[in-house]
N, C-alpha and C positions, 0 to 999 in steps of 0.2 A: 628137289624140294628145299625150302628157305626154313629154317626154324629158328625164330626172333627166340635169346632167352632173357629178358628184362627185370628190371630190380624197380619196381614204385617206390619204393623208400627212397629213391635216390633222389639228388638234387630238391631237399625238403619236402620230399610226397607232390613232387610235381615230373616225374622222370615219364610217366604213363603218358603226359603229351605230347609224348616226344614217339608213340609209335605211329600214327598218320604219318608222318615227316620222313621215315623209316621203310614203311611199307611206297612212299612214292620215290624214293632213293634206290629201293631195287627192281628190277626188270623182270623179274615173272609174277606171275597173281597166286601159285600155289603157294600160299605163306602159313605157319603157324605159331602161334602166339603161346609162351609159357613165362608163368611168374616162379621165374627162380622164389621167392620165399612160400611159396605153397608146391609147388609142383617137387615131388620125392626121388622121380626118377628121372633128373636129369645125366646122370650120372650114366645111365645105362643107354638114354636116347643118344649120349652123346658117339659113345665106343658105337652102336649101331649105323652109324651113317656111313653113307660110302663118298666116293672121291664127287660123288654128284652132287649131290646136297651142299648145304651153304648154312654154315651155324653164325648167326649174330649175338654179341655178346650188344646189350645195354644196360650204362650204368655208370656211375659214377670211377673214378683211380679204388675204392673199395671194393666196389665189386668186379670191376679187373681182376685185382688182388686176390680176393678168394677164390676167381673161374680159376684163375694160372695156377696158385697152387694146390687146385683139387687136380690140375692135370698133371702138375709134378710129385703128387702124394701117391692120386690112385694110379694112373696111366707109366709113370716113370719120365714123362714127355711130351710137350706136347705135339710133336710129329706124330705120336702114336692114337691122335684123329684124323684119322683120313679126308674128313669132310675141310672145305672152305671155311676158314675162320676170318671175322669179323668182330667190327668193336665201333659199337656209334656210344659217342661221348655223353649220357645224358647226367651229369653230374653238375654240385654247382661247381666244385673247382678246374677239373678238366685239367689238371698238368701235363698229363700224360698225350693230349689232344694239341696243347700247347707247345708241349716239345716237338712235336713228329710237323704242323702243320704252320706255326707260326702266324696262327689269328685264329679268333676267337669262332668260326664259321664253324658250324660241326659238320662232318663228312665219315663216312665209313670207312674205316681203316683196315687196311686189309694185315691182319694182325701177327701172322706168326712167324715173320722174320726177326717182329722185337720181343718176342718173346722165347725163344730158342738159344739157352744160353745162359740165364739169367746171374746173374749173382747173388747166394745167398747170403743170412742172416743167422748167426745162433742164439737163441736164448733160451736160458731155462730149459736146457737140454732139445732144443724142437728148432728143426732147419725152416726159414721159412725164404723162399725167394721172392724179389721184391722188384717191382717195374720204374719208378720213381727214387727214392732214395728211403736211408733209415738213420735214425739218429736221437740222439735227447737234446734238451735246452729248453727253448721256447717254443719250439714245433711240436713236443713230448709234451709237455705243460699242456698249450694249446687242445691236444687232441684230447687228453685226459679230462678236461675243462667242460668240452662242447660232447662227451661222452656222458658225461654226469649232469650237465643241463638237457641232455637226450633222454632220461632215464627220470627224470624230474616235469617234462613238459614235452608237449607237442611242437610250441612255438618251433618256426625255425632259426638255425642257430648262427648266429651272427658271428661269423670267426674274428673279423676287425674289433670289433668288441672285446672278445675277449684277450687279443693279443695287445689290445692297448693299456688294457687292465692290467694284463703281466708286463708289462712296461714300466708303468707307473709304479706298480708298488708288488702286485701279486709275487711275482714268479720270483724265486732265490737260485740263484746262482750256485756253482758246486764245484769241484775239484776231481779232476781224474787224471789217469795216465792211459797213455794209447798208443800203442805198439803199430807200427805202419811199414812192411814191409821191411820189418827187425829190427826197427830205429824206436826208440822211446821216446815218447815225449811226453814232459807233465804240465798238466795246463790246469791255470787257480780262474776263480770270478767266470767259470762257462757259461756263455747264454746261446750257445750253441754248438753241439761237435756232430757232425752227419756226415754217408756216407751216399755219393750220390750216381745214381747209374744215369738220372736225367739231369736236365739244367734246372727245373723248376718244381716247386713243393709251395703246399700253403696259398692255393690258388692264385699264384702267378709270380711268387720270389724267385729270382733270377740266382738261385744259389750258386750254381755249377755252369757258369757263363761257358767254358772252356769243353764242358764235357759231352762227348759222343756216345750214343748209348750203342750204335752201329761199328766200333771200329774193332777192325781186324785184332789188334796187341787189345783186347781186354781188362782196362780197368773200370773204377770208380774214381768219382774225385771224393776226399774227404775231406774235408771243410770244419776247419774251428774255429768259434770267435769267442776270445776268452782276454783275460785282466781289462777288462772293462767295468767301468763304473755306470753305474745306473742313468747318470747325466748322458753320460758317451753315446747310450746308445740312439737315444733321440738324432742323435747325427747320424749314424752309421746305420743301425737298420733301414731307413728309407732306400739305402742304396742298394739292398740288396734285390727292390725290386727292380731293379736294373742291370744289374750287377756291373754294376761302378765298383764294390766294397773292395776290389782286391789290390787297391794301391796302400791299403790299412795294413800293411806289412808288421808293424807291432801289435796287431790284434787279431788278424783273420790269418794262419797259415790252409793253405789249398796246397793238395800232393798227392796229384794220382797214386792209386795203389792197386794192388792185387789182392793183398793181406792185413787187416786191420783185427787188432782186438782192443777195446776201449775199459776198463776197470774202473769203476767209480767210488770215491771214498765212502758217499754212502749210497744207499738203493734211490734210483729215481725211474720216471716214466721215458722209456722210446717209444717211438711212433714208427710202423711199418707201413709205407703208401697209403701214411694218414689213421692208423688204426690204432690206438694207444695201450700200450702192455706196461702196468704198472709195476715198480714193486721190483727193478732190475738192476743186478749190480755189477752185468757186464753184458756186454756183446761181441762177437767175431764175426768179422765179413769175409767171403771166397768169391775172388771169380772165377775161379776153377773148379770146373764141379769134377 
């Protein structure tokens, strides 16, 4: 049996169109349909299924995000569902669709090769593993931005908006140190420090042009782009969605890692595959679990 577990919230309350599309992409007719945000016992349908069954996750890189770490919180793992796992992309950013597939066409992904493994996040004492990347600056701003216009309004939320607002004038810039694999570094004018298990964040910036979320030697890329002047960035950011930006050697260091912990002079917002935790005054990343 097929059990779809879907997010409507997702991609602006428009994700629910996307289950016709869903149900003609798979090959048997026994299907059942549950709205992860009303449905209680997904938790228990899950651990019940056996090697037969076939779980689909849909939903945007956030609700990825919370299936994979309700299976590394309560399960220990996610091999410890026996069932077939899946993941149709109905989100409006879809990095995670982006990375694996390279165009914009949605397809079921058959899920749990990339998620086995993962690397996580520390903050505020609470490990969290993450499919895409994490990090503060503008990405951190941005989600905390389109969170509190979420909370304020139904509209949907225009992320180019608000990232060109922090361009302009919003977003201030900030100072940290970040330890990378036992090497220090201190970086002033941040407008961005991440750490990246995919190439792409921010529906469709080419952050981590070089990085494999698949290889054998496990890292992250980590990604800084800092002493930049507000002018600069008009130039420089466009290229990230291409990832051109890495010839900017005096502003962008990228260096795979294993180990990162980032210390900020004062508390500001990360973003975990898009999710914004405010109010942070460090992080540590593992690929080693």
């Amino acid at each position: 049996m097929i059990y779809v577990f879907y997010n409507p919230l997702a991609n602006n309350k428009k994700a629910k169109k996307d289950l016709s599309l869903i149900a003609s992409l798979l090959t048997e007719n026994d299907i059942s349909f549950f709205d992860v945000t009303q449905e209680k016992n997904v938790k228990s349908l899950l651990i019940g299924l056996s090697p037969k069954d076939t779980a689909v996750i849909a939903g945007g890189d956030g609700t990825l995000h919370r299936f994979v770490n309700m299976l590394y919180d309560d399960f220990g793992s996610p091999s410890s569902i026996h069932a077939k796992l899946l993941f149709f992309p109905s989100g409006s950013g879809n990095d995670f669709m982006h990375d694996i597939h390279h165009s914009k066409e949605k397809k079921l992904i058959d899920l749990k090769k990339y998620i086995e493994n993962l690397p996580s996040v520390s903050i505020n004492g609470k490990i969290h593993h993450f499919i895409n990347g994490t990090g503060a600056g503008l990405d951190g701003w941005c989600c905390y931005e389109a969170e509190k216009s979420r909370q304020k309004s139904d509209k949907p939320i225009n992320y180019t908006l608000i990232a060109a607002r922090g361009l302009l004038y919003a977003y201030k810039p900030f100072s940290a140190t970040a330890v990378v694999d036992g090497i220090p570094h201190r970086y002033n004018d941040i407008w961005l420090i991440s750490s990246m298990n995919g190439r792409y964040f921010g529906g469709g910036m080419k952050v981590a042009p070089e990085q494999d979320r698949l290889a054998k030697d496990k890292t992250v890329s980590f990604v800084a782009a800092h002493s930049l002047k507000r002018r600069q960035t008009f130039r420089i950011f466009p290229e990230f969605l291409l990832g051109k930006y890495v010839r900017r050697k005096n502003y962008i260091d990228v260096i795979p890692a294993k180990k990162i912990t980032v210390t900020f002079d004062n508390p500001v917002t990360i973003q975990i595959d898009g999710e914004a935790f405010p109010n942070v005054t460090s992080y540590s990343v593992d690929c080693v679990r």
